[in-house]
DSSP file (Angstrom, degrees, kcal/mol; ACC not computed):
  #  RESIDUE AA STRUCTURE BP1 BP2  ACC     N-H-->O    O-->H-N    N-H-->O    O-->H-N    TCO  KAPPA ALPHA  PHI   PSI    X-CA   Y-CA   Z-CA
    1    1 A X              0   0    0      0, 0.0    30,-1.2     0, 0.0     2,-0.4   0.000 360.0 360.0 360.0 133.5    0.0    0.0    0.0
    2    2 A X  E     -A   30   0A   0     28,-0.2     2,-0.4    26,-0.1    28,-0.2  -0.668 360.0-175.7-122.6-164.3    1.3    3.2   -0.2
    3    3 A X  E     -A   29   0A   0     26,-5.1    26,-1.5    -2,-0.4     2,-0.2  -0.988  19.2-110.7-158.3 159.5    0.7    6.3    1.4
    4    4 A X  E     +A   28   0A   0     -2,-0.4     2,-0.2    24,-0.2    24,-0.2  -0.475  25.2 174.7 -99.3 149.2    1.4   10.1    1.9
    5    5 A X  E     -A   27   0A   0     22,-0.7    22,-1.7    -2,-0.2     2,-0.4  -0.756   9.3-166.9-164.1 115.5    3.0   12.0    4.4
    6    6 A X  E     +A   26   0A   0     20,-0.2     2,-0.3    -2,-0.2    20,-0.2  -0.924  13.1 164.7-116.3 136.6    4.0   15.6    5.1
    7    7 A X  E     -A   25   0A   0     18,-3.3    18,-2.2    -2,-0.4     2,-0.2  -0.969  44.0-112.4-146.6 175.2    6.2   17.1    7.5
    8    8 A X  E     +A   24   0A   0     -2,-0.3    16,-0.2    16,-0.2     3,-0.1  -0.633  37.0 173.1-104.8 145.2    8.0   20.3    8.1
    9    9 A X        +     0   0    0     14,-2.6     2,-0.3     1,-0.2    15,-0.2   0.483  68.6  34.9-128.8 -19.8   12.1   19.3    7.6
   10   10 A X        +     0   0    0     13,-1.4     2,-0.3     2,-0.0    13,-0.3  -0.874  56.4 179.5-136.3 152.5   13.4   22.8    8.0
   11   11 A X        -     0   0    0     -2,-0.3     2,-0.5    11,-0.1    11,-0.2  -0.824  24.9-178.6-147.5 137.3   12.3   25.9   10.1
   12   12 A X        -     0   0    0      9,-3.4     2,-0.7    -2,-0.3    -2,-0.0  -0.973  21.1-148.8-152.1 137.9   14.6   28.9    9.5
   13   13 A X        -     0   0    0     -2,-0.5     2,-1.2     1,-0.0     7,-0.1  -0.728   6.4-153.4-119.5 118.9   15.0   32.6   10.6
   14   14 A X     >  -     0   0    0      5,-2.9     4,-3.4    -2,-0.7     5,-0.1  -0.538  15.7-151.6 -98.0 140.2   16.3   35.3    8.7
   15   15 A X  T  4 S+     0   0    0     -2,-1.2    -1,-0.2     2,-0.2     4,-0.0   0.956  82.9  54.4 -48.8 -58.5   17.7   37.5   11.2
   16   16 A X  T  4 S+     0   0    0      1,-0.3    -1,-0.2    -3,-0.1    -2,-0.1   0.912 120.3  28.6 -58.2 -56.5   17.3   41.0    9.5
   17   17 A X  T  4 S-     0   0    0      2,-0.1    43,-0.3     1,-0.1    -1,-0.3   0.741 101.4-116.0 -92.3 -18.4   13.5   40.8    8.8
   18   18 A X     <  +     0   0    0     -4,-3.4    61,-0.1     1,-0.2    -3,-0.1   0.167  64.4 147.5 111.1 -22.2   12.1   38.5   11.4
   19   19 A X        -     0   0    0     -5,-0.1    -5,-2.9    41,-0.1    -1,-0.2   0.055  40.3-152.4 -59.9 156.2   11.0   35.6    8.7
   20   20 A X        -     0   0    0     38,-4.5    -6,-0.6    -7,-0.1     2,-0.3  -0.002   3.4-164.3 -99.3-123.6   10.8   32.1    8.9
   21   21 A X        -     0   0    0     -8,-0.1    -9,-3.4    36,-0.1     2,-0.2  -0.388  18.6-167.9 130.7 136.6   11.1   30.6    5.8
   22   22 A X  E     - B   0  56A   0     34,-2.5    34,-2.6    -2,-0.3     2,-0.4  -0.978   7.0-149.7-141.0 138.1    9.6   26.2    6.2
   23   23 A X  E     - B   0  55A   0    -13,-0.3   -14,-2.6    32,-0.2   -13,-1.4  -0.982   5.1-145.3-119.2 167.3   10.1   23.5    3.9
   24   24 A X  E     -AB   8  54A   0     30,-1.0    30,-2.9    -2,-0.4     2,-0.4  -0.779   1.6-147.3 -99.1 122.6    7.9   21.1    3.5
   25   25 A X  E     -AB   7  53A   0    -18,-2.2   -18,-3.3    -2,-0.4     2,-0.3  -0.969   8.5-167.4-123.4 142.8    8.7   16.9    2.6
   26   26 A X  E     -AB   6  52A   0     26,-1.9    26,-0.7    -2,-0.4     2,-0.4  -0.617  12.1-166.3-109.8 118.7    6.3   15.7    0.8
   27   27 A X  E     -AB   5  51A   0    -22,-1.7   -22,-0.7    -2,-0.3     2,-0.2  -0.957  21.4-156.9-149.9 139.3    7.0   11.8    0.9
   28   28 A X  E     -AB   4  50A   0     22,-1.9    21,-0.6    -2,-0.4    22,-0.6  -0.574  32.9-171.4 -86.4 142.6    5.4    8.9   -1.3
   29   29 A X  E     -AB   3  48A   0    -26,-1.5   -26,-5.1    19,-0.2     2,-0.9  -0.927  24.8-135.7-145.4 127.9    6.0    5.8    1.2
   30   30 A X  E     -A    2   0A   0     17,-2.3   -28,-0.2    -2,-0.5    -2,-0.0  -0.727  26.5-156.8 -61.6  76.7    5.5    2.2    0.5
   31   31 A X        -     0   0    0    -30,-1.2     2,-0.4    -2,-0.9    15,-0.2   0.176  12.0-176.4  -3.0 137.2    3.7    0.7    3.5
   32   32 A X  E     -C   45   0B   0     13,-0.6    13,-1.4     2,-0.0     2,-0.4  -0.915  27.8-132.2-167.8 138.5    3.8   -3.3    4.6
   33   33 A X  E     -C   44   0B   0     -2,-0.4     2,-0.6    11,-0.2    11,-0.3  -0.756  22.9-138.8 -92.4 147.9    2.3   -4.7    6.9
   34   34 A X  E     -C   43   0B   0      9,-4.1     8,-3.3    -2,-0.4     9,-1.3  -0.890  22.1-164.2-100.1 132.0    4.9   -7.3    9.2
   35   35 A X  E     -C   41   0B   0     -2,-0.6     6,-0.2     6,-0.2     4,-0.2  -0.837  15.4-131.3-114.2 155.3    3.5  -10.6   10.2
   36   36 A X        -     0   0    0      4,-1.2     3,-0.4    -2,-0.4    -1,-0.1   0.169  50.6 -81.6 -78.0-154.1    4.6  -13.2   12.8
   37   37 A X  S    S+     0   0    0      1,-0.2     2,-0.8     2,-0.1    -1,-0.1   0.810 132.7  54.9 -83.1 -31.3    4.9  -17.1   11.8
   38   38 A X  S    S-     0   0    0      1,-0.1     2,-0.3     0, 0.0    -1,-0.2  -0.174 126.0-104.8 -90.7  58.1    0.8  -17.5   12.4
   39   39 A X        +     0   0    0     -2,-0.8    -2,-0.1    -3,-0.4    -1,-0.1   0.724  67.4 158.2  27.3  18.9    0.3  -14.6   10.0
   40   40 A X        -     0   0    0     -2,-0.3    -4,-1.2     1,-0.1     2,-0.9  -0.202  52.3-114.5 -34.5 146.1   -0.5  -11.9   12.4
   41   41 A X  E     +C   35   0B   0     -6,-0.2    -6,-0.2     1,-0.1    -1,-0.1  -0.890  39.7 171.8-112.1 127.6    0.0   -8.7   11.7
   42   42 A X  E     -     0   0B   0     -8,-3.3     2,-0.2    -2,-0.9    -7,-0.2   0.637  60.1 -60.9 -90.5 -18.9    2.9   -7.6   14.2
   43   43 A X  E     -C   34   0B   0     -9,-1.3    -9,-4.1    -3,-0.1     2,-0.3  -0.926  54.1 -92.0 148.3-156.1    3.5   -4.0   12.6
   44   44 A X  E     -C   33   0B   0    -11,-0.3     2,-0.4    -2,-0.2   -11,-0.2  -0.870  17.7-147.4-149.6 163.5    4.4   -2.4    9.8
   45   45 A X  E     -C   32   0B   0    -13,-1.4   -13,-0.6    -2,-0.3     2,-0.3  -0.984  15.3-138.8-139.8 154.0    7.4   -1.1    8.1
   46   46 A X        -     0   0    0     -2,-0.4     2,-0.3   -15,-0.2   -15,-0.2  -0.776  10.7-169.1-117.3 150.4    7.8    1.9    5.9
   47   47 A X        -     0   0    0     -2,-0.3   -17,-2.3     3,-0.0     2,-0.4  -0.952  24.2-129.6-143.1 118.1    9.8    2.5    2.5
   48   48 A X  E     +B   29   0A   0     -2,-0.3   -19,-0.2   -19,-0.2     3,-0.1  -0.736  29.2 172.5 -67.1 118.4   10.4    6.0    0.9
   49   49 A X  E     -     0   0A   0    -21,-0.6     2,-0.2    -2,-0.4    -1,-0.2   0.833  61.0 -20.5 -83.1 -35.7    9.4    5.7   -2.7
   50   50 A X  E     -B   28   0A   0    -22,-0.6   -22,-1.9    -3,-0.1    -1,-0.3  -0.933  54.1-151.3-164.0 131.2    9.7    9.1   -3.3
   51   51 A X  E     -B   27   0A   0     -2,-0.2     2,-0.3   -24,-0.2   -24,-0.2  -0.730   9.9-176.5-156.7-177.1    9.9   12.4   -2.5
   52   52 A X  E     -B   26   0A   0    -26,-0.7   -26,-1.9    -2,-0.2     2,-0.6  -0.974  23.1-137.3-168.4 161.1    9.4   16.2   -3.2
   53   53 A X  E     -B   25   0A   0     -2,-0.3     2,-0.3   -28,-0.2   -28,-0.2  -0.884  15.5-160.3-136.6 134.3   10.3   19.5   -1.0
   54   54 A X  E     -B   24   0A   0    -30,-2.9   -30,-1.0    -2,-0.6     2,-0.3  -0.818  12.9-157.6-101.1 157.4    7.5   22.8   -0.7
   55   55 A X  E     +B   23   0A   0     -2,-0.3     2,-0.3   -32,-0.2   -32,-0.2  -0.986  19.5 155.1-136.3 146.1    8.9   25.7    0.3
   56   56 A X  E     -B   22   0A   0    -34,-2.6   -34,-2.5    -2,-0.3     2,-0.4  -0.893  30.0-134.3-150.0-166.6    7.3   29.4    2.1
   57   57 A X        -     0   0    0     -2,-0.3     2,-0.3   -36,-0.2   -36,-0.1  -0.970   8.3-156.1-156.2 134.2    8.0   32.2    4.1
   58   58 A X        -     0   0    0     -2,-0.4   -38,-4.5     4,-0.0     2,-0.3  -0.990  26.4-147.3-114.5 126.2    5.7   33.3    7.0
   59   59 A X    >   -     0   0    0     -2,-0.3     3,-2.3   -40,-0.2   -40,-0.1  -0.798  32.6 -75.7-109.3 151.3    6.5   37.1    7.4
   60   60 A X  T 3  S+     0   0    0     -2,-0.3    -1,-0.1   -43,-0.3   -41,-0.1   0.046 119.0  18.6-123.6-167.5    6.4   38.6   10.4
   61   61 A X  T 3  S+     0   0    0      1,-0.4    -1,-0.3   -43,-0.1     3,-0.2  -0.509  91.0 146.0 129.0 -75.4    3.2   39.4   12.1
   62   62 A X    <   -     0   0    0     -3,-2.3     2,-0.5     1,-0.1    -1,-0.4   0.559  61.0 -94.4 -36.7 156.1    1.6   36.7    9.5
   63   63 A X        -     0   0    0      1,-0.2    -1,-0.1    -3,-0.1    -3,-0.0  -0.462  25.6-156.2 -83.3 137.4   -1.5   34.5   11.1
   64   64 A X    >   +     0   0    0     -2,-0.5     3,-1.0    -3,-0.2    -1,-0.2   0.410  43.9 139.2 -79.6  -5.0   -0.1   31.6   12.3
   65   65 A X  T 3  S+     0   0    0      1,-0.3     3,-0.1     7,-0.0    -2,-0.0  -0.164  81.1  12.7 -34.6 108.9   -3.9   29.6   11.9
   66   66 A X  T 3  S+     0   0    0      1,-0.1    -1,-0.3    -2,-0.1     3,-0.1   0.682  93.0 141.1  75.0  25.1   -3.0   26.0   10.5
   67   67 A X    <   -     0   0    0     -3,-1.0     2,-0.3     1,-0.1    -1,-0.1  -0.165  65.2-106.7 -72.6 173.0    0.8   26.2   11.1
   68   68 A X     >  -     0   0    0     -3,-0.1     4,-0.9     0, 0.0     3,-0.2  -0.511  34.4-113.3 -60.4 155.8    2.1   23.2   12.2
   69   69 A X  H  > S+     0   0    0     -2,-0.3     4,-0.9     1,-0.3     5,-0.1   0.772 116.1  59.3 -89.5 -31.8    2.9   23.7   16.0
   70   70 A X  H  > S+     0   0    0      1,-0.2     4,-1.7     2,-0.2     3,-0.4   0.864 109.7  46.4 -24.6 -67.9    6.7   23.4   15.4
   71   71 A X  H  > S+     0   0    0      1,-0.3     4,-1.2     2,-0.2    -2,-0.3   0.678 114.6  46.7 -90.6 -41.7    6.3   26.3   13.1
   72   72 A X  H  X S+     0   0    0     -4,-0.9     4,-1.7     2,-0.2    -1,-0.3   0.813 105.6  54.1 -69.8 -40.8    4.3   28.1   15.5
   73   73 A X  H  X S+     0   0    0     -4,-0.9     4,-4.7    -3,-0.4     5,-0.5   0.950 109.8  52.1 -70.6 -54.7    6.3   27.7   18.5
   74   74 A X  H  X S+     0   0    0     -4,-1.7     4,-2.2     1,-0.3     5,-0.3   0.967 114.8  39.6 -67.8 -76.6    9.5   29.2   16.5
   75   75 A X  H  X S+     0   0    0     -4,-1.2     4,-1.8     2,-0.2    -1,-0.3   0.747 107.3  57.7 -58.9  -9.6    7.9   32.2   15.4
   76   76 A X  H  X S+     0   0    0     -4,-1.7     4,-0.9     1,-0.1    -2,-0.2   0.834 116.3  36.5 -86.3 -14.7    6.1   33.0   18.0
   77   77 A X  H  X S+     0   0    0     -4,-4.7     4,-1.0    -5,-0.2    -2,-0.2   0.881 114.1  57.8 -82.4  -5.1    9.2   33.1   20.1
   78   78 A X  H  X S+     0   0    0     -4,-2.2     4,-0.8    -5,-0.5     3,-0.2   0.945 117.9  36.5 -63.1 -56.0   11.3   34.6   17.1
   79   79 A X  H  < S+     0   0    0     -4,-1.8     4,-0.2    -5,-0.3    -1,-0.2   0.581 111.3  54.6 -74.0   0.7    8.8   37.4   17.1
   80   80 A X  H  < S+     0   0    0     -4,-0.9    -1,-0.2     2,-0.2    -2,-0.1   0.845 106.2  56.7 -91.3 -42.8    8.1   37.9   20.6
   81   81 A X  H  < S+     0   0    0     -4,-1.0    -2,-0.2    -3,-0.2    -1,-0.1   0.243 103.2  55.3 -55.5 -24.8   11.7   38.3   21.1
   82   82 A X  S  < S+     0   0    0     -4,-0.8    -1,-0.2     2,-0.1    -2,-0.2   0.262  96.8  65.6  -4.9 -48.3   11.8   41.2   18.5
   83   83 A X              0   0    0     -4,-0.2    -2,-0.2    -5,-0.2    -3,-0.1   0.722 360.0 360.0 -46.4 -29.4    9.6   42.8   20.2
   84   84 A X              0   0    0     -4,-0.1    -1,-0.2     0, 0.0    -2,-0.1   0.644 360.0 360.0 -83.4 360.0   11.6   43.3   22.9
């Protein structure tokens, strides 16, 4: 089976303007289920077939509403911190 998966790989702050700049990978993964000798399923293992990289910039200020939490946590202390 395969299956999709996104996760944030990068989180980065440029100093001078206060943005994060995130990329994203995007990864195809081959899925299998492992079974024991009475054909159980015991767990699974994963195989990246493939894979593919987003990139954005949050600038800042920007609403933070569907960030990842990672992403959230690191600008708001980049920008809290800026304030000061």
């Amino acid at each position: 089976m395969l299956a999709e998966r996104t996760i944030v790989d990068r989180i980065e702050v440029l100093p001078e303007s206060g943005a994060i700049q995130v990329r994203q990978r995007n990864q195809i993964l081959r899925v299998e289920d492992v079974l024991d000798e009475d054909g159980k399923v015991t767990g699974t293992t994963e195989e990246e077939v493939s894979f593919t990289f987003h990139r954005y910039v949050l600038e800042k200020g920007a609403d933070l509403e569907g960030q990842p939490e990672n992403v959230k946590a690191v600008a708001e202390a980049t920008w809290s911190l800026q304030l000061q």
